[in-house]
C-alpha positions as CSV (number, residue, x, y, z in Angstrom):
1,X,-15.9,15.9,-9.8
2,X,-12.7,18.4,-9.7
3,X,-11.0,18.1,-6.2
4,X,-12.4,15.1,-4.9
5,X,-10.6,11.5,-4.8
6,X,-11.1,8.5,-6.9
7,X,-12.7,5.7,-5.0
8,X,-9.6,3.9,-6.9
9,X,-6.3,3.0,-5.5
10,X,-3.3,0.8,-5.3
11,X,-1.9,-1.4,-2.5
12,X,1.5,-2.2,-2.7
13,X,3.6,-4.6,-0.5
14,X,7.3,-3.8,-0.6
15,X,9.1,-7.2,0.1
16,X,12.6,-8.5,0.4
17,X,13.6,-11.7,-1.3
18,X,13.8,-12.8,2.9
19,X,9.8,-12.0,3.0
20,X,10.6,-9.0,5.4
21,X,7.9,-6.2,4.8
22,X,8.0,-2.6,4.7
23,X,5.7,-1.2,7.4
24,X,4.4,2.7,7.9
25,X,2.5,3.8,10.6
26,X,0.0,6.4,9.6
27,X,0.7,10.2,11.1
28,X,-3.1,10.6,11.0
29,X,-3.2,7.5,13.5
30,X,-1.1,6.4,15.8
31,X,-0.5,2.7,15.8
32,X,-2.4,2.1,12.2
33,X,0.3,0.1,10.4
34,X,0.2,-0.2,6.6
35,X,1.8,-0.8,3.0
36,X,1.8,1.7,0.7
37,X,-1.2,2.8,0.0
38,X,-3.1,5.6,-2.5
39,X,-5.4,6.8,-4.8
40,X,-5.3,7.1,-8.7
41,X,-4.7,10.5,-10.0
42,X,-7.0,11.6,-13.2
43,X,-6.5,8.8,-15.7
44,X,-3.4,7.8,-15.0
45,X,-2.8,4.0,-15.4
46,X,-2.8,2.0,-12.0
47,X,1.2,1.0,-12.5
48,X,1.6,4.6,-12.6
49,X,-0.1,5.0,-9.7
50,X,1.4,2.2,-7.7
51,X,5.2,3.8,-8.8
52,X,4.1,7.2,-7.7
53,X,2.9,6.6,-4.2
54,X,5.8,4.2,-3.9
55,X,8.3,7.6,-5.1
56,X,5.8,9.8,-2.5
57,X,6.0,7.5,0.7
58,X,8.7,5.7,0.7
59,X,11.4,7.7,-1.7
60,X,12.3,4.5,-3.6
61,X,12.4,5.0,-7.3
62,X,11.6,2.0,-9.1
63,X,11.0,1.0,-12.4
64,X,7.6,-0.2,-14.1
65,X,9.1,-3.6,-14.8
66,X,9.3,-3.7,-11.3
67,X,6.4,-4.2,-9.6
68,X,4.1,-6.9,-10.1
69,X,0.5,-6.3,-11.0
70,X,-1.6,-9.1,-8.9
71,X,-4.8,-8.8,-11.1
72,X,-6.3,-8.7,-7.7
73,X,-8.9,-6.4,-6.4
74,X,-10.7,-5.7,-2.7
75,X,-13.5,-3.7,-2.3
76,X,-14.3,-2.2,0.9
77,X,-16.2,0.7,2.9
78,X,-14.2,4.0,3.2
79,X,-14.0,5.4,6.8
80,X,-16.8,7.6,7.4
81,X,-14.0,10.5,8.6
82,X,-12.1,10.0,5.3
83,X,-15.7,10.6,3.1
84,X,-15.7,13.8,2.6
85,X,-12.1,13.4,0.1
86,X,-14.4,12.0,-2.2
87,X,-17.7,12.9,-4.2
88,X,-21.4,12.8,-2.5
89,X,-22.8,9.3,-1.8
90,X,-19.1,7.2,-2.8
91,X,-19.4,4.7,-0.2
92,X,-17.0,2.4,-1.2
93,X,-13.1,1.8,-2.8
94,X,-11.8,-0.4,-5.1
95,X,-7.9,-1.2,-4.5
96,X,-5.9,-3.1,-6.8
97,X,-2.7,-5.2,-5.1
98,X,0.7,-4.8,-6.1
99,X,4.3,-6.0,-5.0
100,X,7.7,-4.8,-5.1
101,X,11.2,-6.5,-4.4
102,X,13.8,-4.4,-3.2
103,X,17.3,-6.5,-2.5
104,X,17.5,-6.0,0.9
105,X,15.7,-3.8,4.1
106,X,16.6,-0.6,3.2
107,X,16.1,2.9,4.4
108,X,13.5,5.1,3.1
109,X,12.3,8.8,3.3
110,X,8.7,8.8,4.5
111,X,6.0,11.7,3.6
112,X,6.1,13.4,7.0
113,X,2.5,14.2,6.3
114,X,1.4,10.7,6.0
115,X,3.5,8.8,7.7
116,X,4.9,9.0,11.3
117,X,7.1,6.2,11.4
118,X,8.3,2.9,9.2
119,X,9.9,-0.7,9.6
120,X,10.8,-3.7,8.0
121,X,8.8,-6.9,10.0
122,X,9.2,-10.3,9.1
123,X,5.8,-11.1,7.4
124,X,3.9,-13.2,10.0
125,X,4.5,-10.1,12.1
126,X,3.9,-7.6,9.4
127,X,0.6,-8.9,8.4
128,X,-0.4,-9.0,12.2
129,X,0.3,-5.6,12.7
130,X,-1.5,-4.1,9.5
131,X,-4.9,-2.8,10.3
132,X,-6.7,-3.1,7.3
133,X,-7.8,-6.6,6.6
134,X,-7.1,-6.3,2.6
135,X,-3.3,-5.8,3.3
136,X,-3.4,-8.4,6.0
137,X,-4.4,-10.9,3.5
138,X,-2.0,-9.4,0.9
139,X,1.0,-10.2,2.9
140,X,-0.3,-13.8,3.4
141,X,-1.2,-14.1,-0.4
142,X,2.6,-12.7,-0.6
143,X,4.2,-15.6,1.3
144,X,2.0,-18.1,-0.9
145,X,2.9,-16.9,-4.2
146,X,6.4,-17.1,-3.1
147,X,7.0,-19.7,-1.7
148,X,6.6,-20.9,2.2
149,X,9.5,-19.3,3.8
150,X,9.9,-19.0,7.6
């Protein structure tokens, strides 16, 4: 259906090789604390995705090679004010996990549209203070893959 969102989109943590996470509070609401979030655009492929909404909300260009793909999927129930973005009786989202590195906690150019505010937390405190449970457990997932590092 023409206009409407995918009920497909990307998560993507944005890390340092120190496990600090890149944090953006949604403008929408207040104190809703996030990673990079968004939906696929027509067919593009998910990495594409993932790069764009990276480029959109943060103003970090990065390559492909980049990110990492977690061959990881949550599926959960879209807000019931956030239904109406997408065609009659879609329910539900699929989101597929990513990462990115970046050398250091750097500053970045948020969409003033989306995004109010932004910070780099240490990870125990980043995944704390995310409000959706899939990037909660992305963040944890994070510090396993990489290592325990406190």
């Amino acid at each position: 259906m023409t206009g409407t969102k995918q009920p497909v989109s990307v998560l993507v943590v944005i890390h340092t090789p120190a496990l600090d996470i890149l944090v953006l509070e949604r403008a929408a609401h207040p104190g809703f604390w996030q990673s990079v979030t968004g939906s696929r655009e027509e067919n593009e492929q998910l990495i594409d995705t993932a790069r764009r909404e990276v480029l959109e909300e943060t103003g970090i260009e990065a390559t492909r090679e980049s990110f990492v793909d977690w061959l990881m999927t949550n599926t959960y129930e879209i807000f019931s004010e956030w239904r109406h973005r997408y065609a009659p009786g879609i329910t539900h989202n699929t989101e597929h996990v990513f990462s990115l590195q970046v050398p250091q906690r750097i500053d970045i150019a948020t969409a003033p549209d989306e995004h109010r505010s932004w910070r780099w937390l240490p990870w125990q405190q980043a995944a704390d203070l995310c409000f959706s449970w899939s990037n909660r457990d992305a963040i944890l997932m994070l510090q396993q893959r990489l290592g325990s590092r406190t």
